[in-house]
Every structure is written in structure tokens, then in C-alpha cells.
NUFIBA-220027 format. One record per residue (C-alpha): residue number from 1; z, x, y. Coordinates in steps of 0.25 Angstrom, whole numbers, plus 5000, padded with zeros to 4 digits. Layout:
N
SITE    nr     pz     px     py
SITE   NUM      Z      X      Y
...
This chain:
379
SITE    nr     pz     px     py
SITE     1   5792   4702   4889
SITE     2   5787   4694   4901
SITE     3   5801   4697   4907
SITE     4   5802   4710   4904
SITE     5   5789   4712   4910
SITE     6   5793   4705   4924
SITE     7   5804   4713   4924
SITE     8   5799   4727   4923
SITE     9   5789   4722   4934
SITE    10   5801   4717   4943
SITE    11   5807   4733   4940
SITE    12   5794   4739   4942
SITE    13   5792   4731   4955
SITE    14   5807   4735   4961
SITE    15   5805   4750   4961
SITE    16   5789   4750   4966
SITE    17   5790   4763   4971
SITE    18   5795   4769   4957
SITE    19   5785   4760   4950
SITE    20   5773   4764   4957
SITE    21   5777   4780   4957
SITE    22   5778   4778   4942
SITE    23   5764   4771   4942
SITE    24   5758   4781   4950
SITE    25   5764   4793   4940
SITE    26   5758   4786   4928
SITE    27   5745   4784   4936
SITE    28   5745   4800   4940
SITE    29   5746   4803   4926
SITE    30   5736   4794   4921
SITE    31   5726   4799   4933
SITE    32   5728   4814   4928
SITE    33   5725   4811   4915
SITE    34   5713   4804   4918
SITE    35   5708   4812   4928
SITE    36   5710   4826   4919
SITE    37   5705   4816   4906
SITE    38   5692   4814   4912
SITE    39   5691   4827   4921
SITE    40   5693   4837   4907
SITE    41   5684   4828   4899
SITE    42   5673   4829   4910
SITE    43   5674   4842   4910
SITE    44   5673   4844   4897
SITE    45   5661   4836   4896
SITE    46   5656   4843   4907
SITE    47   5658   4855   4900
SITE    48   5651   4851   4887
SITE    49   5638   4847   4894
SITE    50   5636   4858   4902
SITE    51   5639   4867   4888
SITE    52   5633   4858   4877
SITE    53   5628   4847   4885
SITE    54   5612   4852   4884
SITE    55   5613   4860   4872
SITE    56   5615   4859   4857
SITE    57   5627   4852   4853
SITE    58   5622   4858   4836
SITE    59   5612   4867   4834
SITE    60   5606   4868   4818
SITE    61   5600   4881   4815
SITE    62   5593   4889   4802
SITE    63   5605   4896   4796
SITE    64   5594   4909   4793
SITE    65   5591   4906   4810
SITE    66   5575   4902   4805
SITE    67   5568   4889   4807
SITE    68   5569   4876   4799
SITE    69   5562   4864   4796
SITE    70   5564   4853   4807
SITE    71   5574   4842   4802
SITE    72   5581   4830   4808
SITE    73   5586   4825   4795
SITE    74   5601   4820   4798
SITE    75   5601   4826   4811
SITE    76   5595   4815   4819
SITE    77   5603   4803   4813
SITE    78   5615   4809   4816
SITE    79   5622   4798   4827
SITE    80   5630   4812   4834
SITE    81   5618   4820   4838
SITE    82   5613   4815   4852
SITE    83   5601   4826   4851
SITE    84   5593   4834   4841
SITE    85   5583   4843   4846
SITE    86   5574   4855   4839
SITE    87   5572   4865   4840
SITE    88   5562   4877   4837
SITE    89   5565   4892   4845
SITE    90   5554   4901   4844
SITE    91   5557   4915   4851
SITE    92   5544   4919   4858
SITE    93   5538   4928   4869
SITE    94   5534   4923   4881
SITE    95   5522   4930   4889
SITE    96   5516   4928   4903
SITE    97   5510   4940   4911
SITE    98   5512   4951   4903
SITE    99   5527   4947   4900
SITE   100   5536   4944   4889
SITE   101   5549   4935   4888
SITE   102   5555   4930   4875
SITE   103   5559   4917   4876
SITE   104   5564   4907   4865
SITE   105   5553   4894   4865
SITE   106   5561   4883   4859
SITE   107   5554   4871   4855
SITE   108   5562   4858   4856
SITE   109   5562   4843   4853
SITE   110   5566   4833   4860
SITE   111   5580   4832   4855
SITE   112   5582   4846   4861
SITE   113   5577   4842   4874
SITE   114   5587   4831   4873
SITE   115   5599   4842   4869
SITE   116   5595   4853   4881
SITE   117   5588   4845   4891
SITE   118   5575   4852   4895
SITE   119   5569   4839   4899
SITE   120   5580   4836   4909
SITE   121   5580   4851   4914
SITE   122   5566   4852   4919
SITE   123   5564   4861   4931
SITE   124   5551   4858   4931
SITE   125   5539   4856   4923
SITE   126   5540   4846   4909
SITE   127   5544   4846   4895
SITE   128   5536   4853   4885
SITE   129   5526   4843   4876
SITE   130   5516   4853   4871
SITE   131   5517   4864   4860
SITE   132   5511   4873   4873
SITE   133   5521   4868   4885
SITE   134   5536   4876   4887
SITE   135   5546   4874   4898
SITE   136   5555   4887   4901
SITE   137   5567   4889   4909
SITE   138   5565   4888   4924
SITE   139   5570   4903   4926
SITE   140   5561   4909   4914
SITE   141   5550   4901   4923
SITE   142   5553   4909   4934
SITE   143   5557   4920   4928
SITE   144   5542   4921   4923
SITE   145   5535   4914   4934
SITE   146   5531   4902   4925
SITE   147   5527   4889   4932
SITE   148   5524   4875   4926
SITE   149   5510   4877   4917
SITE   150   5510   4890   4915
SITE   151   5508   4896   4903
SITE   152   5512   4908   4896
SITE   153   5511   4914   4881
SITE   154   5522   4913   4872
SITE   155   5523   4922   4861
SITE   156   5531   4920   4847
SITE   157   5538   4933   4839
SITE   158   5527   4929   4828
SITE   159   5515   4931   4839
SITE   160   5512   4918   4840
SITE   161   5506   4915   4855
SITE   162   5506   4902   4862
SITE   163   5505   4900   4877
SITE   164   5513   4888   4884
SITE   165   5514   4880   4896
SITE   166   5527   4880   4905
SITE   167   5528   4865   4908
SITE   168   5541   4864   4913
SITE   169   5555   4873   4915
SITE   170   5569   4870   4913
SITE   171   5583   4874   4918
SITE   172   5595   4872   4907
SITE   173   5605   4881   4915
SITE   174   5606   4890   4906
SITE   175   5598   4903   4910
SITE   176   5597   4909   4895
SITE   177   5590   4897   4893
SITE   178   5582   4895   4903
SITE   179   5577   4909   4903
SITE   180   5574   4910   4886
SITE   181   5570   4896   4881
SITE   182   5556   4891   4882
SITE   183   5555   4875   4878
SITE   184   5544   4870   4871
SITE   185   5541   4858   4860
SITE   186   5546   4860   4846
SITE   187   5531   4859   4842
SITE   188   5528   4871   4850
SITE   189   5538   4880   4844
SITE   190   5536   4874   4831
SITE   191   5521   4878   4834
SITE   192   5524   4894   4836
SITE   193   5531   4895   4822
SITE   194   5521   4886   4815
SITE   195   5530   4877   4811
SITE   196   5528   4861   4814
SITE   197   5543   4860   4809
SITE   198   5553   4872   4809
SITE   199   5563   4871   4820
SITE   200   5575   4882   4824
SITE   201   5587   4875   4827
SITE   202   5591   4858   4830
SITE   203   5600   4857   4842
SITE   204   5608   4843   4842
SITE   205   5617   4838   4853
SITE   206   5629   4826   4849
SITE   207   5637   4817   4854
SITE   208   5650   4823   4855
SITE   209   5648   4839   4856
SITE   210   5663   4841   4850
SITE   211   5657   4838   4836
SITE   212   5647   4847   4835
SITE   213   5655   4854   4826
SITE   214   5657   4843   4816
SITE   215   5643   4838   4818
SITE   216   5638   4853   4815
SITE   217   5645   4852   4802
SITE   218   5639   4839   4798
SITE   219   5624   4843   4800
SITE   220   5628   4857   4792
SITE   221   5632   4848   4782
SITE   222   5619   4840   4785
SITE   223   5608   4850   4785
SITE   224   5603   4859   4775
SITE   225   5607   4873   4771
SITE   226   5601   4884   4780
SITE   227   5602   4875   4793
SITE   228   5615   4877   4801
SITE   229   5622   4869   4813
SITE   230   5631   4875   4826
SITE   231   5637   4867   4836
SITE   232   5641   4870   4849
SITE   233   5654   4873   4850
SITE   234   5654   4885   4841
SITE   235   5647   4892   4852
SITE   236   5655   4884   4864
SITE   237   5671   4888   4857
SITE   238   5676   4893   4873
SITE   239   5670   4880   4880
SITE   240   5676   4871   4868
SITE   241   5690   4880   4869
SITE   242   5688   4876   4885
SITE   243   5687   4861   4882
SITE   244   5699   4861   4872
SITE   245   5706   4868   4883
SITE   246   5704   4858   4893
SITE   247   5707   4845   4883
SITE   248   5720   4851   4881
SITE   249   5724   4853   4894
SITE   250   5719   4840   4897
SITE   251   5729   4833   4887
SITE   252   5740   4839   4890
SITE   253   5739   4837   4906
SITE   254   5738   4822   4900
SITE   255   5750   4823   4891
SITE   256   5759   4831   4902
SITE   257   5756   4817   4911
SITE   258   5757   4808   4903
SITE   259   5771   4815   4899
SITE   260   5775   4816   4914
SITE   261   5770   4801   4915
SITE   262   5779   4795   4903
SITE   263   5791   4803   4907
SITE   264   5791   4797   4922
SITE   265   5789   4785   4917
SITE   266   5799   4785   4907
SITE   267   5810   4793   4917
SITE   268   5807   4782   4928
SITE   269   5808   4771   4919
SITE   270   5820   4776   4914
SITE   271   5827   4778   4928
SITE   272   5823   4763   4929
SITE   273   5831   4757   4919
SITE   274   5843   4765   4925
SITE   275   5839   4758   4940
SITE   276   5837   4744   4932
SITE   277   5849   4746   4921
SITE   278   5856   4736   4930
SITE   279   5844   4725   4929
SITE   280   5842   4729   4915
SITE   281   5857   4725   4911
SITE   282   5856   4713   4919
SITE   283   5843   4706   4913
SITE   284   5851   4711   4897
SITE   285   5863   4704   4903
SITE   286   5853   4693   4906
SITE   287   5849   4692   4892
SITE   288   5834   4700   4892
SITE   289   5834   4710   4879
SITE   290   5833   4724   4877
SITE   291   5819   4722   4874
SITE   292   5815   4717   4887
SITE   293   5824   4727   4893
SITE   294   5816   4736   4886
SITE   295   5802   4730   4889
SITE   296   5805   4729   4904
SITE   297   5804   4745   4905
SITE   298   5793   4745   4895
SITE   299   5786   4735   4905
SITE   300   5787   4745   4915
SITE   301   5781   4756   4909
SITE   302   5769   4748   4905
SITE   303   5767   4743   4920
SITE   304   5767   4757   4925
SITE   305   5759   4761   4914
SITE   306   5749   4751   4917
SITE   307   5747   4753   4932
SITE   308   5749   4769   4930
SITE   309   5737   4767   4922
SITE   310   5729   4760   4931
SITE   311   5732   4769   4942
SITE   312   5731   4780   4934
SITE   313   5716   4777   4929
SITE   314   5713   4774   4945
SITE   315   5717   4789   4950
SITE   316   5712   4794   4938
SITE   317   5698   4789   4941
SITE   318   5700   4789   4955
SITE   319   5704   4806   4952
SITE   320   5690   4806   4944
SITE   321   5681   4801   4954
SITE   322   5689   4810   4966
SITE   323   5685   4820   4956
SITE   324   5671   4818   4954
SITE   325   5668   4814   4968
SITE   326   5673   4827   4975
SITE   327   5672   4837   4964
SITE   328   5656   4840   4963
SITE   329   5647   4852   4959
SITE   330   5638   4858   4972
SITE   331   5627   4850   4965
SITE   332   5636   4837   4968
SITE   333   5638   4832   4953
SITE   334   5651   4830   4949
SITE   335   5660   4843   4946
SITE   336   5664   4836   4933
SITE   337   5657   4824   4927
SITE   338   5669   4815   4924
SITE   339   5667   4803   4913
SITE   340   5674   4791   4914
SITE   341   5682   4790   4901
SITE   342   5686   4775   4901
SITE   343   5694   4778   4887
SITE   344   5701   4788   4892
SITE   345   5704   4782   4906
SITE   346   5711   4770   4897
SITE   347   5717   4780   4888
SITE   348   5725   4787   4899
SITE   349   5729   4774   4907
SITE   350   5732   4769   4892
SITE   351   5742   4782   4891
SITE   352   5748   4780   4903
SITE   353   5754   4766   4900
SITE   354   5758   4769   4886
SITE   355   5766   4779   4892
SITE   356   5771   4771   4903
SITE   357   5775   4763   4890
SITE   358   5781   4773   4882
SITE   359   5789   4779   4895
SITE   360   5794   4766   4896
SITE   361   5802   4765   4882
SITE   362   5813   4775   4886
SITE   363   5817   4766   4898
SITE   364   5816   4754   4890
SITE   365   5823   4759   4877
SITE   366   5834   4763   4888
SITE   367   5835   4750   4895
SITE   368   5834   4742   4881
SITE   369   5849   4750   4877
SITE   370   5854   4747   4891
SITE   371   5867   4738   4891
SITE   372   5868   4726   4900
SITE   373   5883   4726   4899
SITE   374   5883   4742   4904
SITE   375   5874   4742   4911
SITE   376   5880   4730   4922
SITE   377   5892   4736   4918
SITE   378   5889   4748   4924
SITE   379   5880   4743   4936
């Protein structure tokens, strides 16, 4: 093994030029599919935040579209849910000098502040704390020249009455939103229906947003009959067609170079043992075995491999932070946040070498049938 070793360093180190061409192939593929790796998933990730990020990953509803008794019971415990919020909508009519708009005044916990955000998207103003306090969307604001304290009447479909105070607006990027919902406490809502308990719908975020389907079966199978659970992807099956899409291409751009890397690999390797079938038939005549005949090429590829890796995992990164550093959005964020994958960056270098490795068995199979006696025979 040690002299096989030594001597595929001794073949390597004879033909630089070739050895470090070879190199640097092994360290372009592995850079390409590094930086394509992490540029897809990031914008992937990208994608899903900006789509699903601040929204309900599940949403349980009232199969007869009515009211229920507030629960948590096996929903809280759950270790897959990173938020549960609640929620009770109550379509109302808003009015201030002599006008009327219809407005939706959802009243929230503090799970579905955590899901949406409204405390992190303040334009102005605070969060509701009383049953008497709203915040509304910075263009309804303006829309009805509303300031910070002002109050207004708000009027249900039953004719109940109630004025509230604007403490604060919000912008959630979505103009539908921002122009219709009008936040409040869950208390307050809960208050124009006279009910201390009844709720409309529970919005949950998870962990990993690609099981929402399987987690929307189990709490089906969880909850009692009436109550019903959707998920996000049934109303997202373009975006989610889009993300397969781009997985796919992404493994086969990887597969095509890690082809292309194994066959010029194997095909240089192979013309090696035609320039060192001379050497080859000396060190058999000399008494090595085929074995370390073999190993000897086998050796080579697993020094190639091993410093293609390296290199490779050094362009790759060096390509992700070129990447990042020039391409930025006019507010000068990132165009695409990009996350270090430490497993995957492993998992590609690893490739890389175990290809090396396989690459290296056809010139090794080829050197181990070589015959010293033909082979000096023949020059």
C-alpha cells in the first residue's frame, strides 16, 4: 500500500501540468454544483418566505363555516408547530363622517401576531391592549384620513355599536389586506358576538412547511367531527409545481457534472496507463503484484479527488460570496439570501472523490491485466 501510494505521487508529480488540469476539472465541477446547490435552495427559501413566510402554514375551520368553542387540546403540545394563533373574524361596518366601509375586524392572540407579524410591521402607532384599541392598514388610514387616537364607530351586521381608537397602522405588503382587515384583541371580537370563548378559525405555522399536508391529516384525525384543517399548499400547486421544477433541473445539472467529471477522469487516467505501460511492466517484472499495480491508479484518483474537493469547496464559496456581494436589490440586501449548507458543501466534495475513486477502477482493472513480458517486449 505505502509503495503503491509513493508511486502514484511519483506519476502524479511527472505530468504536473496534466495533474493539475485534472484537478482543477474536478474542482469546476464541484464548484457548479455547489454554487447551483445553495443558489436553488436559497431561492427556493426565498420563495417560501415571502409566500408562506408570514401566513398560515394550516388553517382549522367550522366545516358549517360558523364559530366554535376555543380549544388547544392536542394542538399546542404538538413539537411541529412553531405558532398557534386565534382567531375570531367579525365582518362589520365602519363609520366616520357620514361614511360607510365594510371592513373585516379580526381579533387575534398572540400566536397569530407571532404567525403574521403585526408587531414587527408597525408604521406607526402600538399594538392593540384594550377591547376598545384597533390598528388598520396604513393606506385605509389615509384612505380615511385617520391619525393615531382617533376614533370612529364600528358597527356589526347584528347592530351592535361600539366606537374604537386607532392606536397604531400596519403595512403587510399585501394591499387586499391592508386596505380590509382591521386588528384588534381576541377579547374585543369575542365581545361583539357576546361570547367570551367562540373563536372562527386557528391558523398554525410549522417547522418544515412541506408537511403541512401530512400534519393537516393528523390534526383531522385529532380533532373532533365538524372541525376541518387546509394547509397551504392546496391553494399554492403553481408555486410548488415551480419549486419541483427547479429541484429537478438542479439534480440533473449536478448529475451531467458529475458525469462529465468521472468520464475525464477515467479517460486521462486510462491514457496514463498507455504512457506508464512501460514503468507498469518494469515494477511487475520487479516483482510488485497486480494488486498494487492496481492500487497505484486507484491512489491517483483519490489524490485528485481529494484536492479537486478542496478546490472545488474553495470556488464554490468564493462563487457564493462574489454572488452575494455584487448581486443586490436597490434597497442593498442581498438579491438572494444564500445559507451555508455545511452538509451539503461535505456531500458534494464527498462526491467528488468517490468519483475520482470509481473513475479510477477502469485504469486500474486495465493496468492489473497488463503483461510485464508484453509489455517490455513491445516497448
Amino acid at each position: 500500500m505505502k509503495l503503491a501510494f509513493s508511486i502514484a505521487k511519483r506519476f502524479l508529480g511527472y505530468s504536473k501540468g496534466q495533474t493539475v488540469l485534472i484537478a482543477i476539472g474536478i474542482a469546476i465541477g464541484v464548484s457548479v454544483q455547489i454554487f447551483i446547490g445553495l443558489l436553488i435552495t436559497g431561492l427556493q427559501e426565498g420563495l417560501i418566505d415571502k409566500t408562506v413566510g408570514s401566513s398560515p402554514h394550516i388553517t382549522i375551520t367550522h366545516q358549517a363555516q360558523e364559530s366554535f368553542l376555543q380549544s388547544s387540546s392536542g394542538l399546542e403540545m404538538m413539537d411541529d408547530f412553531t405558532a398557534v394563533g386565534y382567531q375570531l373574524d367579525v365582518p362589520v361596518f365602519i363609520i366616520k363622517d357620514e361614511s360607510f366601509d365594510s371592513l373585516l375586524l379580526r381579533g387575534i392572540s398572540e400566536g397569530t401576531d407571532a404567525i403574521y407579524g403585526f408587531s414587527s410591521k408597525l408604521i406607526s402607532g402600538r399594538m392593540p391592549n384594550e377591547k376598545n384599541e384597533v390598528i388598520l392598514g396604513d393606506s385605509l388610514a389615509d384612505k380615511l384620513k385617520l391619525s393615531l387616537n382617533d376614533t370612529l364607530t364600528v358597527v356589526t351586521i347584528d347592530r351592535q355599536t361600539v366606537d374604537v381608537t386607532v392606536v397604531g397602522t400596519f403595512d403587510l405588503k399585501v394591499a387586499a389586506l391592508n386596505n380590509s382587515w382591521m386588528i384588534s384583541t381576541l377579547q374585543a371580537s369575542q365581545s361583539l358576538v357576546d361570547s367570551e370563548n367562540k373563536i372562527t378559525s386557528i391558523e398554525i405555522q410549522i417547522k418544515d412547511v412541506f408537511k403541512s399536508d401530512l400534519l393537516a391529516e393528523k390534526i383531522d384525525q385529532t380533532l373532533g367531527s365538524g372541525l376541518t384543517s387546509t394547509h397551504w399548499k392546496l391553494a399554492n400547486e403553481e408555486l410548488l409545481s415551480g419549486l419541483n421544477g427547479q429541484s429537478i433541473s438542479s439534480i440533473m445539472i449536478q448529475i451531467f457534472v458529475l458525469v462529465s467529471v468521472v468520464l475525464g477522469i477515467a479517460s486521462v487516467l486510462a491514457i496514463t496507463v498507455l504512457q506508464k505501460s512501460r514503468q507498469i511492466g518494469i515494477l511487475k517484472a520487479m516483482g510488485i503484484q497486480d494488486r498494487s499495480a492496481s492500487f497505484i491508479f486507484l491512489f491517483q484518483g483519490l489524490i485528485l479527488g481529494v484536492w479537486g474537493a478542496v478546490l472545488g469547496i474553495l470556488f464554490g464559496l468564493g462563487l457564493i460570496f462574489a454572488f452575494t456581494t455584487f448581486a443586490r436589490n436597490p434597497d442593498g440586501s442581498a438579491l438572494i439570501a444564500i445559507r451555508y449548507d455545511i452538509p451539503f458543501i461535505v456531500f458534494s466534495g464527498s462526491v467528488a472523490i468517490i468519483s475520482a475513486l470509481f473513475a479510477s477502477m477502469i485504469p486500474a482493472i486495465k493496468s492489473k491485466k497488463l503483461s510485464p513480458i508484453e509489455v517490455i517486449r513491445n516497448g
